[in-house]
C-alpha positions in Angstrom: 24.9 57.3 -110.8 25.2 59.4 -107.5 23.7 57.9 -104.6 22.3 59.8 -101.4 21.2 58.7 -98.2 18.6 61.3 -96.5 18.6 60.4 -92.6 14.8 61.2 -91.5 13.6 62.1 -88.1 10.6 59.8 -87.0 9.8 62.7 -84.5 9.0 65.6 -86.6 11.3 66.3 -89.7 10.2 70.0 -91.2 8.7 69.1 -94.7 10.2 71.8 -96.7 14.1 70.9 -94.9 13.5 67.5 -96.6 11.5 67.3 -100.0 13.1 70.6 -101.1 17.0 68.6 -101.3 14.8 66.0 -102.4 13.6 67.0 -105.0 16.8 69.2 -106.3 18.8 66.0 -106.0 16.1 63.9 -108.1 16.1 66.3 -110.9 19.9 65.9 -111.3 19.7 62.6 -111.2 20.5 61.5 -107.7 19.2 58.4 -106.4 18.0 58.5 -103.4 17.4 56.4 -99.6 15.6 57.4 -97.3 16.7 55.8 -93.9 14.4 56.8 -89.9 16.8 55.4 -86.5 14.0 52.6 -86.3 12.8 52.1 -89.8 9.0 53.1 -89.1 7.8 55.7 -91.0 9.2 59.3 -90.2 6.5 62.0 -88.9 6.1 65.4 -90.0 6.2 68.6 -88.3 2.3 69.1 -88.7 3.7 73.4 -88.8 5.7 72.6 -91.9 2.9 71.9 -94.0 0.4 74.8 -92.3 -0.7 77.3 -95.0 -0.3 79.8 -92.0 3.2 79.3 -91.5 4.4 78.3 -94.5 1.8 79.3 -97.3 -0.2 77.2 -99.2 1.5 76.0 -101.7 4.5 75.0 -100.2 2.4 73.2 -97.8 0.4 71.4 -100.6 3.6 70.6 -102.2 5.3 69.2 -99.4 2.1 67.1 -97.6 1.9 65.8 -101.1 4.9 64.2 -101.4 4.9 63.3 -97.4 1.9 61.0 -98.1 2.7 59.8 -101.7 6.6 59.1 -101.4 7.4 55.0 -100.9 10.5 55.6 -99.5 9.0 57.7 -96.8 6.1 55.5 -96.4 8.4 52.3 -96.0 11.8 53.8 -95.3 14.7 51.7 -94.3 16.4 51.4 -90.6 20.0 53.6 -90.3 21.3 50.2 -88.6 21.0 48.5 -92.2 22.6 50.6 -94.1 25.9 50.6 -95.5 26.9 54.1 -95.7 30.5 53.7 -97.7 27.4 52.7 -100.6 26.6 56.0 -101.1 28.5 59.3 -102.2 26.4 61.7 -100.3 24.3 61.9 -96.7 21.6 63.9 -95.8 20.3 65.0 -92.9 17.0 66.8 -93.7 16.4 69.4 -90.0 12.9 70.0 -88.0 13.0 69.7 -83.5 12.7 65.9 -83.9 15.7 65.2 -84.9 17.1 66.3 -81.6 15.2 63.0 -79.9 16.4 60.6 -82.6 18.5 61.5 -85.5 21.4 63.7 -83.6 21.6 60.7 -80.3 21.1 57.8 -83.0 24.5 56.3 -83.1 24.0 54.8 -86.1 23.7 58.0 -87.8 26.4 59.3 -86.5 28.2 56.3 -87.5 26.8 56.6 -91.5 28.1 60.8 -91.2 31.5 59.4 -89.7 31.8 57.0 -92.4 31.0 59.5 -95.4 33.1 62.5 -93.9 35.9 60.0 -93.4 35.5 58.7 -96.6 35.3 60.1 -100.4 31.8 61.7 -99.4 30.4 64.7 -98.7 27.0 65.6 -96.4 24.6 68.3 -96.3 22.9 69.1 -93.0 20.0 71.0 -92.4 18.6 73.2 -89.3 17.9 71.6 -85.9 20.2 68.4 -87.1 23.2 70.3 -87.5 23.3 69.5 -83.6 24.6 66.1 -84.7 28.1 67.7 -85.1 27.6 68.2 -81.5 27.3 64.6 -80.9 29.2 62.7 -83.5 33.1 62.0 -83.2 35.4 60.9 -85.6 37.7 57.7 -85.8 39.5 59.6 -83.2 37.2 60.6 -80.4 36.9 64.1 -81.4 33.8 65.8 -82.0 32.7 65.9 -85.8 32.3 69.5 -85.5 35.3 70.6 -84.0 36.9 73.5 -86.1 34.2 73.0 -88.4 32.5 76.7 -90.1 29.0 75.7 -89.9 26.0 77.4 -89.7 21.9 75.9 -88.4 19.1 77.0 -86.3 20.1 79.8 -84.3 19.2 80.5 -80.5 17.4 83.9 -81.5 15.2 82.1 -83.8 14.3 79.3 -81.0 13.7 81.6 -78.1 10.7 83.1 -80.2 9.4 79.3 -80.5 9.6 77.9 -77.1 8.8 79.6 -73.9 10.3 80.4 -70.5 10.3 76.7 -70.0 11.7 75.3 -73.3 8.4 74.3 -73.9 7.3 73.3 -77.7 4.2 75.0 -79.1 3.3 71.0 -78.9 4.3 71.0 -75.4 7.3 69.0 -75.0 10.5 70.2 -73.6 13.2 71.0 -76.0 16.1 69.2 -75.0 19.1 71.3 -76.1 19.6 74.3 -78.1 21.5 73.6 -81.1 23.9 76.5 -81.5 24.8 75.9 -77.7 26.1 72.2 -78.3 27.8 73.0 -81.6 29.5 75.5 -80.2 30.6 73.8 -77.3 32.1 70.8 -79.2 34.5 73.3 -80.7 32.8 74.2 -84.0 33.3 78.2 -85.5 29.2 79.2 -85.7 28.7 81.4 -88.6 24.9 81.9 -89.3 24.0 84.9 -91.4 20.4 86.1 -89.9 19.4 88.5 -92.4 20.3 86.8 -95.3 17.1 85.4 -96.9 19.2 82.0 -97.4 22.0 81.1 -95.7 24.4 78.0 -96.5 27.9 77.0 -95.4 30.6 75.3 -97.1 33.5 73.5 -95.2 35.5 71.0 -97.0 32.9 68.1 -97.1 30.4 69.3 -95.1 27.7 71.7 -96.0 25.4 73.4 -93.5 22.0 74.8 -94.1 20.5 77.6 -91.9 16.8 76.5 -92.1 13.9 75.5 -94.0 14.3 78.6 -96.6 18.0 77.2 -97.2 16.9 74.0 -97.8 16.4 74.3 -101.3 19.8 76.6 -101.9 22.2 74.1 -99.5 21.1 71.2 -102.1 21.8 72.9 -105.0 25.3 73.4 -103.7 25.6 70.1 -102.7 25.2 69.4 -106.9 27.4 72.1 -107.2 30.6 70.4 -104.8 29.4 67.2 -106.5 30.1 68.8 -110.6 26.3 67.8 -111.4 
């Protein structure tokens, strides 16, 4: 049995960037964790499941299994996991993660330990800028040398405005491509593709919520499943 860890941001996860590797992983059999920074239930990006942004059966879909799924209704905390129990770690995208998941150092421990280890991780979107954060056993940055691709800065400036501002009206805190870049990883995101997934070694990227879906069934693929 293949066990995965998904690491889920209590501030705004993007449903789709979550229940889509969910759901691929369950049908191969994956079993699967879902871990928030505190342990309290994680909240959705009320966009991701808007029948205007993301049609309506998508947003059925994924509001469904938001409000239906045990493990998302009584997730675990990151600080009690054990990350060398599971083979793979998953860290589902959306803005929130930039207040929890990506500064959480227990996540950043659990990725540490499974990059480190015999694992491999799938990141998705806005929580690729944990490679910006994360270091290694040796003080350097996760991401460093890494090809990688997430949410690029041409797709946030046509979400926030001259201020950073949210559409919900907090400030974004970083832009995610910025801070990759700067802790030395090689940015590669393909805009026109209609998906758009990177492999390096251990660690596969996702580009956004329309990748979600194509990164885990690669993930099965790097695992033989």
């Amino acid at each position: 049995m293949t066990d995965a860890l998904f690491v889920v941001s209590e501030y705004g996860y993007w449903g789709e960037e979550c229940i889509d590797p969910l759901e691929t992983l369950e049908d191969a059999g994956v079993e699967v964790t879902i871990a928030t920074p505190s342990g309290g239930p994680p909240e959705i990006d009320h966009r991701s499941i808007d029948p205007e942004q993301v049609g309506e059966e998508t947003a059925e879909r994924v509001k469904k299994r938001h409000q239906t799924d045990e493990r998302l209704n009584d997730p675990v905390a990151i600080a009690d996991v054990h990350a060398e129990d599971f083979d793979v770690i998953v860290f589902p995208g959306g803005h929130g993660t930039e207040w929890d998941v990506n500064q959480d150092h227990h996540a950043r421990d659990a990725l540490r330990a499974i990059l480190e280890g015999d694992g491999k991780a799938l990141v998705v979107c806005h929580a690729v800028g944990i490679l910006a954060f994360a270091r290694d056993s040796q003080g350097a940055f996760l991401g460093h040398d890494r090809i990688v691709t997430g949410f690029p800065n041409e797709w946030e400036a046509d979400i926030v405005d001259d201020h950073d501002l949210l559409p919900d009206g907090r400030k974004l805190p970083y832009w995610v491509e910025d801070e990759v870049v700067t802790a030395g990883a090689n940015w590669d995101a393909d805009l026109e593709a209609d998906t758009d997934v990177v492999v390096d070694g251990d660690l596969i990227t996702g580009r956004g919520p329309a990748s979600s879906r194509a990164a885990a069934e690669t993930l099965l693929e790097e695992l033989d499943l």
